[in-house]
N, C-alpha and C positions, 0 to 999 in steps of 0.2 A: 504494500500500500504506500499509496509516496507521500510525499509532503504536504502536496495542497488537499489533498482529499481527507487527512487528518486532520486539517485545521479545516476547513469547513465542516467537520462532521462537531468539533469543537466548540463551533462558533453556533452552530443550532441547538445543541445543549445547552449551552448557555442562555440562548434565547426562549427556550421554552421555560428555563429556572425563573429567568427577570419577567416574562408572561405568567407566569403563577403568582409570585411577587406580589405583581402590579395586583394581579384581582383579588389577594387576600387582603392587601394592606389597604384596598379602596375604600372598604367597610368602614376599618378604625384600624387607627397607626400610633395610637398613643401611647405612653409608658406601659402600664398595664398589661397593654396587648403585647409588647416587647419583650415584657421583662416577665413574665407571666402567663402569656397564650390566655389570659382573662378567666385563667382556672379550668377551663372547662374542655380540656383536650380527652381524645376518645382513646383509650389504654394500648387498645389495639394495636392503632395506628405509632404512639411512641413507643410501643417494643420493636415493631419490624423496625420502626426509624432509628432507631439506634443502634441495630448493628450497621447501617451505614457508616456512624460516628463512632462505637468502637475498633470496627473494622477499616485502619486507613490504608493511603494506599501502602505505608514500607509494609502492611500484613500481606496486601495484594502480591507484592513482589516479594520482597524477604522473606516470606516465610515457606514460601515456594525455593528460590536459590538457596534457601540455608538447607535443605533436606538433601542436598546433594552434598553432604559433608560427611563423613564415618564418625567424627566425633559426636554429631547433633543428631541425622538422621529424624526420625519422627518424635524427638525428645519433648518437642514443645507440646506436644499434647498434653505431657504431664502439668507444664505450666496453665494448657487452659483449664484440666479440671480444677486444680487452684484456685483460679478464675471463678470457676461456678460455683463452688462454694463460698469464698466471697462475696459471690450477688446473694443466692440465700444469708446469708448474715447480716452483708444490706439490706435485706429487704425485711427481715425479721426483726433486726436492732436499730439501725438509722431514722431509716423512715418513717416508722411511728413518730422518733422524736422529731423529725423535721416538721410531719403535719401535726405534730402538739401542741409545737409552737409557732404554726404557722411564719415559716418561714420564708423572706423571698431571696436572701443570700443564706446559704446555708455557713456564713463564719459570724453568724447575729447570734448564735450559740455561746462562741466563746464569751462573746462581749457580756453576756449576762450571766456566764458561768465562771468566768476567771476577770475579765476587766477590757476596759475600750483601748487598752496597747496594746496585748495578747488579741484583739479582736486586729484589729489592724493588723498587727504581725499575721496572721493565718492568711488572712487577704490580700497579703504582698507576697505572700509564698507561691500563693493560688497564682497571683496574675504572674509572677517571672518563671514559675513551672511550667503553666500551661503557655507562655509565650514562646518559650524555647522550644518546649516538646511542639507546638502544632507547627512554628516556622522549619523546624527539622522534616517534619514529615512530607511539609510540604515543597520544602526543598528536595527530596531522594525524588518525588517523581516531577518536581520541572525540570530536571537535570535528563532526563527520562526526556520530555518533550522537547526539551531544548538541541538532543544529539539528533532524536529522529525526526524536528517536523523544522525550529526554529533558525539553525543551524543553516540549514537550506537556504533557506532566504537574510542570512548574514545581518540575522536582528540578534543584538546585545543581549548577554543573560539576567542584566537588570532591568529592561526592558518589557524579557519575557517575564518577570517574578511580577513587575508591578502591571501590567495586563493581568496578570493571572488576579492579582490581590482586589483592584480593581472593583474586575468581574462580579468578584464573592462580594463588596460592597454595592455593589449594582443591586443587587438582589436579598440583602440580609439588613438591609440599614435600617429602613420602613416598617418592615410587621415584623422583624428580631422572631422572639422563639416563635410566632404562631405559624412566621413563612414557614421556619426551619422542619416542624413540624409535619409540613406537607410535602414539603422540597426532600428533607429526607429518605421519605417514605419512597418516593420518589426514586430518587438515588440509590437507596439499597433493592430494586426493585433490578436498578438496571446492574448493580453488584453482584446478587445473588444467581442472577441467571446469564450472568458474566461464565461464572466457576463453574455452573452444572453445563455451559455450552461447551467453555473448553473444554471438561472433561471431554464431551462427546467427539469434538474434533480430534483431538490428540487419538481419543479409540480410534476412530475412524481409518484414521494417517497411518495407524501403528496397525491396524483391521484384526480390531480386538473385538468381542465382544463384552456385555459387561460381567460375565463370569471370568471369563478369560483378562479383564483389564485387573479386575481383583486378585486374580491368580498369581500376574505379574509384578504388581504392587507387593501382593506381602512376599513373593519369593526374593522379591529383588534387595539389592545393600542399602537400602534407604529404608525401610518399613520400622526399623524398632525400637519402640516408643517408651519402654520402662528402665531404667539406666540404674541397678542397682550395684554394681561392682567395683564402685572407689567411689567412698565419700566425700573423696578430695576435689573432684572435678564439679564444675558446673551444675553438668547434668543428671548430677546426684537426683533420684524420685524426690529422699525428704526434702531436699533442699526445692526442686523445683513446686513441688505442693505448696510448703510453706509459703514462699514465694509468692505463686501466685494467689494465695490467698490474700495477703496482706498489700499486696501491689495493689491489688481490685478494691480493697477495703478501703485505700490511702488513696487510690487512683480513680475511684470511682464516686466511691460511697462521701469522698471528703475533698470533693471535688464539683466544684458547681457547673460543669460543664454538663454532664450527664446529670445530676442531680435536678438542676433546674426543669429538665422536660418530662420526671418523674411528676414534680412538685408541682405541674400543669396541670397533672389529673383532677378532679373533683375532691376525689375521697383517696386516702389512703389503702383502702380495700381496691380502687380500680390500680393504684397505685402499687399494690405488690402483686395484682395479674401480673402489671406489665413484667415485675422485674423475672416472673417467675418464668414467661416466655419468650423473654428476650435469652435469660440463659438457655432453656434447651436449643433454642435458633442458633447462638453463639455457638455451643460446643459443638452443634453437626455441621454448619458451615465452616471451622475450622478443620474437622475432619477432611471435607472436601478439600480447602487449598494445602494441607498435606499431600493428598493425594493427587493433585494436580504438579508438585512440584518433583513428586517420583514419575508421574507418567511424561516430564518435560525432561525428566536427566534421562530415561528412558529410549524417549523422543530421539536427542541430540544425539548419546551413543551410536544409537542404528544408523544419523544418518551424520556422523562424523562433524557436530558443531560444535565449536570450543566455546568454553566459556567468554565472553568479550571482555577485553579490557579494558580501566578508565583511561582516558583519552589525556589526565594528567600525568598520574601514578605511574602509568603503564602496568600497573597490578591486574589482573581475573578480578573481577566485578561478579559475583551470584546474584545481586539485583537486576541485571541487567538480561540474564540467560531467559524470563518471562517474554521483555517485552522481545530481545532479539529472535526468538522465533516467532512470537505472535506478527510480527510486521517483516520480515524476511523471509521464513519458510513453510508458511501457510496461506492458505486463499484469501481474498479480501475480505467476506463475511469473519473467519475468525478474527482477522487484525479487527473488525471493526466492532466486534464481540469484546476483545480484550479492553480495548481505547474505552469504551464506556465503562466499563468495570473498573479498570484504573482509574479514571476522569472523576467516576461514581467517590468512589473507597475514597479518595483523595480531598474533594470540596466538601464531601457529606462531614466531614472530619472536619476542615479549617472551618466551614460557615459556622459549625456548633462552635466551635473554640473562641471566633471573632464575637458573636453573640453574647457568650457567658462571659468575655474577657469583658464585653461594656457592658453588662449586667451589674456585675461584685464592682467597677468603679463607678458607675455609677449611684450604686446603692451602700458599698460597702465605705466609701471616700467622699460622693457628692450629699449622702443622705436622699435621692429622690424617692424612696419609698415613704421619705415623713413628709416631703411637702404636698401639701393639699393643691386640690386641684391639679393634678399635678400635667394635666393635657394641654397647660398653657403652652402657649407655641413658643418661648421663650425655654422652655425646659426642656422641648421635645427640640430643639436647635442644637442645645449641652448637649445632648446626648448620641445627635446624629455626629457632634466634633468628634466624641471620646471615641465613635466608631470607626469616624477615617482615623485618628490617632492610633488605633492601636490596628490598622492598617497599614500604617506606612511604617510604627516599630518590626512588627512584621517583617516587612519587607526591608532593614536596615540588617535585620535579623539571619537574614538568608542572603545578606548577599556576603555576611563575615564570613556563613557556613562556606560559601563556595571562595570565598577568597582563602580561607587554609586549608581545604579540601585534602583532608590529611588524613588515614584511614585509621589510625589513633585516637585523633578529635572525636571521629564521627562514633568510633566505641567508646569514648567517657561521654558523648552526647545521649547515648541510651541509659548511661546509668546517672542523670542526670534525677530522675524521676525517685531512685534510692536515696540524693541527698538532699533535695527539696522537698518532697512528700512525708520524710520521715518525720521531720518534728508535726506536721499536721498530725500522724496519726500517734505522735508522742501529749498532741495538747488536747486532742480528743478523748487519748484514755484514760488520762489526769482527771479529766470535764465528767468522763462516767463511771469509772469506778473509786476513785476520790470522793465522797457526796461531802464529807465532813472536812473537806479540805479545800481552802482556795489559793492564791498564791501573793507574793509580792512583783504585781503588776509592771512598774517598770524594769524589772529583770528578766520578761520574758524574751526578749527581742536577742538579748546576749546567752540566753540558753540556746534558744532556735539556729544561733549562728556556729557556735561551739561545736553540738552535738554533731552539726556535718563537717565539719572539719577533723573531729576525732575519727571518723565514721575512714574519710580518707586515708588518716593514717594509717588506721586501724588494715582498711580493704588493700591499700597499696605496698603492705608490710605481712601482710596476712603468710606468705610460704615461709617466709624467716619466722613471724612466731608463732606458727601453729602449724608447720612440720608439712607444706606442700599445699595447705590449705586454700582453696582458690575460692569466694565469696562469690555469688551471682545475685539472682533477685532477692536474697534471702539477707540483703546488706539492711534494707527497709527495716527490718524486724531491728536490727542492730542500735540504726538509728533510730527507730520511735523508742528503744527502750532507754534509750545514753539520755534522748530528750524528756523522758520521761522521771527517770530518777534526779537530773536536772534539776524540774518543776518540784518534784519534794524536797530537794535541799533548799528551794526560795517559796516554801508553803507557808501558810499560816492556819488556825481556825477558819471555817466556813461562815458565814452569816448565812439570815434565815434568807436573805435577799438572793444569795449563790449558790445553797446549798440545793440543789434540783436535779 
């Protein structure tokens, strides 16, 4: 598929996202509706929509090129049952207390459980976590469209990032979570049957059928998924369980990105449908991009494609092995199969991120959940700034990423979410199992910075003092607890005012 038929297939996605847009936010474009979807979103409709925004695009490609490795193979599955057991924990512990106290930032918590500096500090963690993490994600696949479409026509890769960034304001700025909610759904529509098409084509190509694609799957050096035989590595089981429970819990549950379109529903009862069907959707759609990345190394072996390399590095690229056969050694319909699904997994991701990021500052920094009235056009102005603002951070964001494009950087950028995340879910468990305990307020800000600092020593030191010991997701735990005993060394008595 070439260049220009890429970007026009591009450019009408986009157009039908900013025509949805337009007719949701004609109704009502106010705070409320932005920051809220006006309460009344249908359960349903925010579970599919949210594996769009769990699902980005580095799952779309990454997780596919990492299954061609002998050390990983199907490992990561154990990470996602992790994963699923941390939405049932959100949805059984969280949630209730979000809709108890009616919350529309879900770090309004802190502020009345430990103090309004620990409330701020959790909501600065929030916005420079989730800045980094969605501008990373969204940097692996411009980098993706920039080799295969933009490249061609000798347009700039800061260029290409802020059209891209742009776009997602074209369409997110106006009706914030109630568009997303529909645009989503949307998206993970064209996601999902992204992954069930390629499976089909790659059978086809390889002229499997689907007993025979299964056969080949788990006979082949990619299929095995339980890693019990050295605890020192990675892909230890406990450690990846752990892990992903506690990543989901910090990543999800304490995190107003997804939380916020939970907090949409009516009721807290429509409210744990969702979370309870978005995980089974979760775990068997990750099953599938597993299996799509063994039937792609499959694919390459038989018909002799190497893995591609970055075009700086000169290094083998595994992210790259998706799109390189989807748009070189397949027909057009699958190139044009994959482009939506990547396109999908990818904006479905940054629109929710750009949303919730002017959600918590505008709520959690400007206060506009107290002012009254609050659809004055004067407010509804603030709030369209804060969303180019943290558009164009964005976009200052990813153009650093690609200025050190350095395959080191890019591994401490994933475990960025281990030292940011962890004091949230250090100041959270102070917040609920603490009842009789509060803390000395201006000292939280020096705990929260500490704990990941030691957390680094700790992880970067780890084979010297603990005999080979290699730390992965399971660093989080580390950190929430360094932050947590922290907050007891700067506690005090409760009052009756915090103690809840």
């Amino acid at each position: 598929m070439n260049a220009t038929t890429i970007l026009i297939i591009i450019l009408i996605y986009f157009g039908v996202l900013i025509f949805i847009s337009n007719i949701v936010s004609k109704k009502k474009s106010d705070n409320d509706t932005f920051f809220k979807a006006n309460k009344n979103s249908k359960w349903y409709l925010v579970a599919f929509g949210m594996i769009g925004t769990a699902l980005s695009g580095v799952t779309f490609i990454s997780v596919p090129g990492n299954v061609g490795s002998a050390e990983t193979q199907f490992s990561y599955f154990q990470f996602v049952l992790g994963n699923a057991i941390g939405f049932l924990i959100i949805a059984k512990v969280l949630l209730p207390l979000y809709y108890r106290m009616n919350l529309t930032s879900i770090y309004s918590y802190i502020e009345q459980r430990l103090g309004i500096v620990s409330y701020k500090t959790a909501a600065s963690i929030f916005l420079i976590s989730r800045t980094i993490g969605s501008s990373f994600r969204l940097y692996l696949v411009i980098i993706v469209l920039q080799r295969y479409v933009f490249d061609f026509y000798n347009i700039p890769f800061a260029i290409t990032v802020l059209i891209s960034l742009l776009l997602i304001f074209a369409y997110t700025y106006r009706g914030g979570l109630k568009t997303i909610i529909i645009t989503d759904t949307l998206q993970t529509v064209f996601l999902v049957s992204s992954v069930f098409l390629t499976i089909i084509f790659i059978c086809s190509s390889l002229n499997f059928n689907p007993i025979q694609a299964f056969e080949a799957v788990k006979n082949s050096n990619y299929s095995k998924i339980f890693f019990y035989e050295d605890y020192l590595k990675g892909t230890f089981f406990v450690k990846q369980i752990l892990g992903g429970i506690f990543v989901t819990i910090a990543m999800v549950g304490l995190d107003q990105d997804l939380m916020q379109k939970n907090l949409s529903c009516a009721t807290i009862v429509e409210a744990q449908k969702n979370m309870f069907t978005f995980t089974g959707i979760f775990v068997i759609i990750n099953i599938f991009f597993l299996s799509v990345g063994a039937l792609l190394y499959l694919f390459a072996t038989k018909n002799n494609i190497s893995i591609p390399v970055d075009l700086v590095t000169g290094n083998p690229r595994t992210d790259l092995l998706f799109p390189e056969i989807a748009f070189n050694h397949l027909s057009i319909l699958p190139s044009v199969v994959f482009l939506l699904g990547l396109t999908a997994a990818t904006f479905a991701t940054t629109d929710s991120a750009l949303t919730a990021l002017t959600t918590s500052f505008c709520v959690d920094f400007l206060n506009m959940d107290k002012i009254e009235n609050a659809t004055k056009s004067n407010q509804v102005k603030k709030r369209h700034s804060v969303h180019l603002g943290f558009s164009l951070l964005m976009f200052f964001v990813i153009i650093i990423f690609n200025y050190i494009n350095d395959a080191s950087v890019i591994t401490m950028i994933f475990k960025v979410a281990s030292y940011t995340y962890g004091p949230l879910l250090g100041l959270y468990s102070f917040g609920l199992f603490m009842k009789t305990k509060t803390v000395y307020d201006k000292f939280v800000p020096f705990v929260c910075l500490i704990s990941p600092a030691i957390c680094y020593l700790i992880s970067t030191n780890s084979k010297l003092l603990f005999g080979n010991y290699t730390f992965d997701n399971e660093l989080i735990i580390v950190n929430g607890l360094i932050t947590f005993l922290g907050l007891l060394l700067i506690s005090k008595p409760a009052t009756s005012q915090t103690r809840f």
